[in-house]
C-alpha positions as CSV (number, residue, x, y, z in Angstrom):
1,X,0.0,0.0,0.0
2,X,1.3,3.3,-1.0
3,X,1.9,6.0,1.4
4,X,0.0,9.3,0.7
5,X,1.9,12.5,1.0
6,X,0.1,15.9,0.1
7,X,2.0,18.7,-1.2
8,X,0.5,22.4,-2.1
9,X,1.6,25.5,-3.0
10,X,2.1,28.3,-0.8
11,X,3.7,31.6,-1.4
12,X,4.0,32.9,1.9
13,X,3.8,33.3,6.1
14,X,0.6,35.7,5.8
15,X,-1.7,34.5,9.3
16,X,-4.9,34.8,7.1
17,X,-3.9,32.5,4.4
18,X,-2.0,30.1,6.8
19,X,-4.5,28.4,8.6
20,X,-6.3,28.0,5.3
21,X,-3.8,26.5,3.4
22,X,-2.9,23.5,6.1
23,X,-6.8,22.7,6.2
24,X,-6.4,22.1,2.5
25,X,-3.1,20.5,3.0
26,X,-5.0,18.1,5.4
27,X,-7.9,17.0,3.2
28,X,-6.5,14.5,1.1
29,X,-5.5,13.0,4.2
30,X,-9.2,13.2,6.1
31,X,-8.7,16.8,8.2
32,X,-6.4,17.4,11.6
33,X,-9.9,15.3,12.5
34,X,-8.3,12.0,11.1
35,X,-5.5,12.6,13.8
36,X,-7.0,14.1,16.9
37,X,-9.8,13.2,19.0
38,X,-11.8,15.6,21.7
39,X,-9.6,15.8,25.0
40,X,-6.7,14.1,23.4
41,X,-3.3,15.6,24.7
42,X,-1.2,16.5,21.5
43,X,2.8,17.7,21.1
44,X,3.4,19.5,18.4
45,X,6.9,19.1,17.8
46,X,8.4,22.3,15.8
47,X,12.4,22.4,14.6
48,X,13.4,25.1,17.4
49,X,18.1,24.3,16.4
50,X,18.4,27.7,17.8
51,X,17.3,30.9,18.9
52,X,17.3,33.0,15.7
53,X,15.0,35.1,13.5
54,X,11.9,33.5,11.8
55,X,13.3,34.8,8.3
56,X,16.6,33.2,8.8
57,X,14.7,29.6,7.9
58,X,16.7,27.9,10.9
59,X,13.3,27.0,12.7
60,X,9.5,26.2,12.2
61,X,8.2,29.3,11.0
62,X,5.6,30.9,13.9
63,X,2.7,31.1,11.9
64,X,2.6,28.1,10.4
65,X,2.9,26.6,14.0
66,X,0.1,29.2,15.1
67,X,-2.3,27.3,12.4
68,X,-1.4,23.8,13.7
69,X,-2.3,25.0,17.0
70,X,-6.0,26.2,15.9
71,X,-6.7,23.8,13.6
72,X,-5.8,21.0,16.7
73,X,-7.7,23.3,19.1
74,X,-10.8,23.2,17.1
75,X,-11.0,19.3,16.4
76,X,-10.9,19.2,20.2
77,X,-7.1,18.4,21.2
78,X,-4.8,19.7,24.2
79,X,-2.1,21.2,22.7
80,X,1.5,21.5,23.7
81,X,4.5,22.9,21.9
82,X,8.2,21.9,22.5
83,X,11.4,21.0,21.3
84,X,15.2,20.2,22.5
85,X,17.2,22.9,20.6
86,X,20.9,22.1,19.4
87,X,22.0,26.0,21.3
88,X,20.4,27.6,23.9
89,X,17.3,26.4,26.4
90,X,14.2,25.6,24.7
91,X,12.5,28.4,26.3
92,X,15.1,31.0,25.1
93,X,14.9,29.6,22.1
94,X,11.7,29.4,21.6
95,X,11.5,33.0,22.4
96,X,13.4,34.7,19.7
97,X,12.1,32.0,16.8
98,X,8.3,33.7,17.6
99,X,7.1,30.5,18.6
100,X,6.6,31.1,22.6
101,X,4.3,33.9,21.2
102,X,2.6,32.1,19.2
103,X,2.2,29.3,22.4
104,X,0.9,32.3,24.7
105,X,-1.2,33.6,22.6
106,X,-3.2,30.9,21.6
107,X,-3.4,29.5,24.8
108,X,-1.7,26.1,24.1
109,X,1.3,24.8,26.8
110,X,4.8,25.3,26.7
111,X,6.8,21.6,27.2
112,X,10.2,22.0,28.3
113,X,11.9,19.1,27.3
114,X,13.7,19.1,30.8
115,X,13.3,15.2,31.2
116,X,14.1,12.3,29.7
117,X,12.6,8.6,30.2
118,X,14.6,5.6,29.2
119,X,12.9,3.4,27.0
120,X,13.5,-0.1,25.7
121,X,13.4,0.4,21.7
122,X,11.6,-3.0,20.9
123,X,14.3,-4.8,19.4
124,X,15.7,-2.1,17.1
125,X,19.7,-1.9,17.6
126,X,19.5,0.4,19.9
127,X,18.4,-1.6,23.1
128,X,17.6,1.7,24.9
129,X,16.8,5.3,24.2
130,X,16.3,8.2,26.3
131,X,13.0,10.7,24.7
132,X,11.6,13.5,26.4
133,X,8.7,12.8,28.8
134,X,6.7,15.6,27.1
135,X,7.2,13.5,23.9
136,X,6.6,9.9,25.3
137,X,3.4,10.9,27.6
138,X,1.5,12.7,24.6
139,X,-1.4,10.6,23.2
140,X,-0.8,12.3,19.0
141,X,2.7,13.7,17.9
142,X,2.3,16.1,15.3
143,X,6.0,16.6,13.7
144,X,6.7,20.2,12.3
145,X,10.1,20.0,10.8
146,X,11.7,22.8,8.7
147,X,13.1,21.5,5.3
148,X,16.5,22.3,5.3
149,X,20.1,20.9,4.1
150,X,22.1,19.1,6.8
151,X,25.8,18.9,6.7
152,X,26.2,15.3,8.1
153,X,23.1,13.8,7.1
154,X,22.3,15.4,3.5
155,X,19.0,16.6,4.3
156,X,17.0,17.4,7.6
157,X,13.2,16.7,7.3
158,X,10.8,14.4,9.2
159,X,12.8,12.2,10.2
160,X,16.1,14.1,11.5
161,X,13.4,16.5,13.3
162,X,12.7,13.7,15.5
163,X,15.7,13.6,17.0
164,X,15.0,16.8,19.1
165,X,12.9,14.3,21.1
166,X,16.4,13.7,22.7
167,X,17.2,16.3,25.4
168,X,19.6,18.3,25.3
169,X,23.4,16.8,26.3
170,X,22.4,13.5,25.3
171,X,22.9,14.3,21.5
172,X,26.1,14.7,22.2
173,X,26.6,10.9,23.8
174,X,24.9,9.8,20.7
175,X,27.2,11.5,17.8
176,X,29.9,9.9,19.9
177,X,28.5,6.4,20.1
178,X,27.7,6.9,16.3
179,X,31.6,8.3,15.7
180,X,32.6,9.0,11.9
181,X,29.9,6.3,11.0
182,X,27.1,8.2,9.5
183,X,25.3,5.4,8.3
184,X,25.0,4.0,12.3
185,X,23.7,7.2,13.2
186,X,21.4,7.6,10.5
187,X,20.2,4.5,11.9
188,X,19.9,5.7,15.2
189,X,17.9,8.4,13.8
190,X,15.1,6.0,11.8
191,X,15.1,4.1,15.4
192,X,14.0,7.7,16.9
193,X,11.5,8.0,14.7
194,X,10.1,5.0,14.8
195,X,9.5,4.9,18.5
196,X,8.4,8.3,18.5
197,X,5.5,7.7,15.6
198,X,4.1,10.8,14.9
199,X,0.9,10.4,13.6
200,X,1.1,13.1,11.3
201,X,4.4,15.4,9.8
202,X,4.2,18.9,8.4
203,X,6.7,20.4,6.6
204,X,7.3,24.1,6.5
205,X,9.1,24.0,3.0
206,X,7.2,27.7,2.1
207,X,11.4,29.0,2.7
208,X,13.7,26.7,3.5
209,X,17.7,26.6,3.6
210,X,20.2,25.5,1.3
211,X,23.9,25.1,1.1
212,X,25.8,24.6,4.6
213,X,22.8,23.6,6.9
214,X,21.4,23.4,8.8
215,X,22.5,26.3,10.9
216,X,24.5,28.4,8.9
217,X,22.8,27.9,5.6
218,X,21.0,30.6,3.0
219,X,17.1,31.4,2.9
220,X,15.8,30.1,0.0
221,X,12.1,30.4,-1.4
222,X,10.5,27.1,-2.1
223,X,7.0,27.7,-1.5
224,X,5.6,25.0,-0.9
225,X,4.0,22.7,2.3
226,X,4.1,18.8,2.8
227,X,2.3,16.8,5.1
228,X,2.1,12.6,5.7
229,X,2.0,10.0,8.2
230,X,4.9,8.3,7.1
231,X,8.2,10.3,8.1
232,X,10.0,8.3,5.3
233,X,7.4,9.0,2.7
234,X,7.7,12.3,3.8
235,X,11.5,12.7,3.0
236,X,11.4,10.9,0.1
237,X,8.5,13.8,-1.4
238,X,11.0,16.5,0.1
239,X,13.7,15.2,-2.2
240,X,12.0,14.9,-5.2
241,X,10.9,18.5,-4.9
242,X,14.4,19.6,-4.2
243,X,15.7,17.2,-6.6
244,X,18.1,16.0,-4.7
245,X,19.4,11.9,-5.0
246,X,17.8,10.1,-2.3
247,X,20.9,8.5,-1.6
248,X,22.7,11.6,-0.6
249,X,20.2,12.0,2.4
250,X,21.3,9.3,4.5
251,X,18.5,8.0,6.2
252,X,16.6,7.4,3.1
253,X,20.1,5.7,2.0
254,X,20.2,4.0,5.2
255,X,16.3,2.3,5.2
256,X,16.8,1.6,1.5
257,X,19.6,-0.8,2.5
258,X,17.3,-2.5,5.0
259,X,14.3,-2.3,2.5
260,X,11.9,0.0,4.4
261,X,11.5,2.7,2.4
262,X,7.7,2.6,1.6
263,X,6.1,3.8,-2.0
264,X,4.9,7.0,-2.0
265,X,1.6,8.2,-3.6
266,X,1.8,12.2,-3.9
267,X,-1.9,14.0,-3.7
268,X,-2.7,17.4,-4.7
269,X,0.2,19.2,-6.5
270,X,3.2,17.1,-7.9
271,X,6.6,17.6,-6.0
272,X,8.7,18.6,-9.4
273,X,6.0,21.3,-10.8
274,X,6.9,23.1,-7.4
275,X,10.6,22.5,-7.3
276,X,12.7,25.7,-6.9
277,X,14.9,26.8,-10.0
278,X,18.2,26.3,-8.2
279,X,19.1,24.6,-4.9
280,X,22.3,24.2,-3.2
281,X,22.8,21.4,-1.8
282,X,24.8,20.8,1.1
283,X,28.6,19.4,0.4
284,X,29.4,15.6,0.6
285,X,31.1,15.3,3.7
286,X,32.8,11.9,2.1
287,X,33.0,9.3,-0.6
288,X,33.2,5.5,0.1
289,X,36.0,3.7,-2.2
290,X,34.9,0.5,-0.1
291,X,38.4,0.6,0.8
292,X,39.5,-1.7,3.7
293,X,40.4,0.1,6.8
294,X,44.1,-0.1,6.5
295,X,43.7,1.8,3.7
296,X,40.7,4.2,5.0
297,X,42.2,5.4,7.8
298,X,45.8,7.2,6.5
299,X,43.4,8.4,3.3
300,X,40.7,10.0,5.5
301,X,42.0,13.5,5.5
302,X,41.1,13.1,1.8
303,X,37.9,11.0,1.5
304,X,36.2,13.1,3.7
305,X,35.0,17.1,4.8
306,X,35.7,18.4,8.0
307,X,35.2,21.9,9.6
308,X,37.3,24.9,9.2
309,X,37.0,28.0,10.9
310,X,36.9,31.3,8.7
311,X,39.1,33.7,10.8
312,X,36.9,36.4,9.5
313,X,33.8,35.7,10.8
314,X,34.7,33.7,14.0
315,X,34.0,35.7,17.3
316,X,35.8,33.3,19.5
317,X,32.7,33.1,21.7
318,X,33.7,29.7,22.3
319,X,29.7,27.6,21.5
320,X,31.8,25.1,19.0
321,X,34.5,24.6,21.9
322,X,31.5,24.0,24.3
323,X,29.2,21.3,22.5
324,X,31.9,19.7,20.4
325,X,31.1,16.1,20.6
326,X,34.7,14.9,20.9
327,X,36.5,17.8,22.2
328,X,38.4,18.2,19.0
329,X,38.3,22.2,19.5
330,X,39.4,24.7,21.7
331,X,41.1,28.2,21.0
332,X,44.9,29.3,21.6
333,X,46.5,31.9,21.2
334,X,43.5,33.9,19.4
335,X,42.4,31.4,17.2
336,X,40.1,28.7,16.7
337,X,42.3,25.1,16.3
338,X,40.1,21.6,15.2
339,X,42.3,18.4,15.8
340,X,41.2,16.9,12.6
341,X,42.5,13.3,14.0
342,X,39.9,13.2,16.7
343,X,37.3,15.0,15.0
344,X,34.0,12.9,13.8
345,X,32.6,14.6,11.0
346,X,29.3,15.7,12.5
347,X,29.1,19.1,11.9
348,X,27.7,19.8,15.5
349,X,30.3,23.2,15.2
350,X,28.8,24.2,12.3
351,X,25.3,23.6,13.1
352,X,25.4,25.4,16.1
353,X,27.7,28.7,15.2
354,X,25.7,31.3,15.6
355,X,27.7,33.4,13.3
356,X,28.0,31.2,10.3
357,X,32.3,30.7,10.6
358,X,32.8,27.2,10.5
359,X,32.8,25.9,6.4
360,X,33.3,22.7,5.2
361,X,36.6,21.6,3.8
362,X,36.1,18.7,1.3
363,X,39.5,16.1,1.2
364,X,41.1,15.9,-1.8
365,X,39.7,12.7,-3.3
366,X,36.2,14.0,-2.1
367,X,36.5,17.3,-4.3
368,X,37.7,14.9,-7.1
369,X,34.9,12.2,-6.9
370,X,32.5,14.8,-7.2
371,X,34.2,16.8,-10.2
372,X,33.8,13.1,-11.8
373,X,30.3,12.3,-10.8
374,X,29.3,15.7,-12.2
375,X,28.5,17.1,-8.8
């Protein structure tokens, strides 16, 4: 059975219009009241990375939130808002993105994602997870990702939203027990989402961000909204209106491999009629050779990306140093130094630089794999 995933056209933030457009967004798929009963406590879970700017595309834009909200509120539900940011407490954060606001004045409940439950994960490969309680004690999780580019992962959608249902330090323990393997902690990821289930994912895709997301990317009209059941069918539309591979987004790569990517049925408006002229994707951050480990490890300077600091723009304010997963950074002397030899390639610095100075060098072989693959 396919899964249905309903795309529409929409130019802009504008309240009036908003609330409109996601119940049409909603019909092919039976109305918010397919998804929420009378009484029914339900999380909305926005992307809230950090505390910037509503035009800056880092987070769930405020008004489309703001129409979630009503159109839960009239089919009856409870409705709470909250998300673990990357930078910054989710209050703060939520604060300068417009979305506390938005929470206040519609009368819906601020979740703080200050507490964590340890789950079994059912006999994924992750025996146990830690989620928010706010997440894991809702009876509907509506999913409100922003579609952006992601440095580690290719692209940052349904899926990769979920992992904000991890709070706050724990990330970190995670990119370290996934390392430099990005296919383990796409994984990981896909094992998130799974538990999690949202019953329902809405994309803000009216601007999203290309280039070096998902952080320190560039605005980029797109103009469009997306909304499933499936997380993975999700993605899969968000590509094909970006036109990007699905194998450079590596969850989609990763759940092809393991044959659970579902079919996807899109309704209402076809993902490459609203695909933006131009997109920039963000850089491959490595290329596999299938070479053996002996070989891999001397080479990996040069089969993979890894930050850089551009002296211009860095502040020194010291946020990289601060949530680095590994500790591979710190500043001497006036300058921002990454050990590249301890380094795991997850672009944590980058996502989380609030002033946009950590770029992506690509290895050698990396920048000449893609000259040859036309990329």
């Amino acid at each position: 059975m396919k899964e249905r995933v309903s795309l529409l056209a929409v130019p802009g933030y504008e309240r009036s219009a908003m609330e409109d457009a996601l119940s049409r967004l909603l019909a092919p798929l039976g109305g918010m009241g397919a998804f929420v009963r009378p009484g029914q406590k339900v999380l909305l879970k926005p992307n809230m990375l950090a505390g910037k700017a509503p035009e800056k595309a880092v987070t769930t834009h405020p008004e489309l939130v703001r129409g979630v909200i009503r159109l839960v509120q009239e089919a009856g539900g409870i409705v709470s808002v909250g998300d673990s940011p990357g930078l910054g407490s989710p209050r703060h954060v939520a604060g300068r993105s417009g979305i506390l606001d938005v929470i206040e004045e519609t009368g819906a409940r601020f979740a703080p994602f200050d507490e964590s439950v340890r789950i079994r994960s059912g006999g994924g490969t992750f025996q146990e997870l830690e989620l928010a309680r706010d997440v894991l004690e809702a009876d509907v999780v509506i999913n409100l990702p922003k579609l952006k580019t992601h440095q580690m992962m290719g692209m940052t959608c349904a899926v990769k939203n979920l992992f904000g249902a991890v709070v706050g330090m724990r990330k970190i323990r995670l990119h370290l027990q996934a390392g430099t393997d990005k296919a383990f902690f796409a994984l990981m990821l896909l094992e998130i989402a799974e538990r999690v289930r949202p019953a329902l994912s809405i994309v803000d895709a009216v601007v999203g961000m290309e280039g070096n997301g998902p952080g320190s990317g560039d605005p980029v009209q797109i103009g469009a909204l997306l909304a499933g059941t499936d997380p993975l069918a999700v993605d899969i539309a968000a590509t094909e209106l970006l036109g990007l591979r699905p194998d450079a987004v590596w969850t989609l790569k990763v759940a092809r491999e393991r044959r659970e990517l579902p079919e996807v049925e899109s309704v209402g408006a076809e993902p490459k009629a609203l695909r933006p002229r131009s997109f920039r994707p963000a850089k491959s951050t490595d290329v596999n050779f299938g070479l053996p480990p002996i070989l891999k490890n001397p080479l990996r300077r040069h089969l993979t990306a890894m930050p850089e600091a551009d002296p211009e723009r860095c502040e020194l304010c010291g946020l990289c140093v601060k949530h680095c997963p590994p500790q591979a950074m710190q500043i001497d002397r006036g300058h921002l130094l990454i050990d590249t030899r301890r380094c795991i390639g997850c672009f944590c610095c980058q996502e989380l630089c609030p002033h946009g100075a950590i770029l992506t060098r690509q290895g050698l072989l990396l920048r000449l794999a893609r000259f040859l693959g036309g990329r």
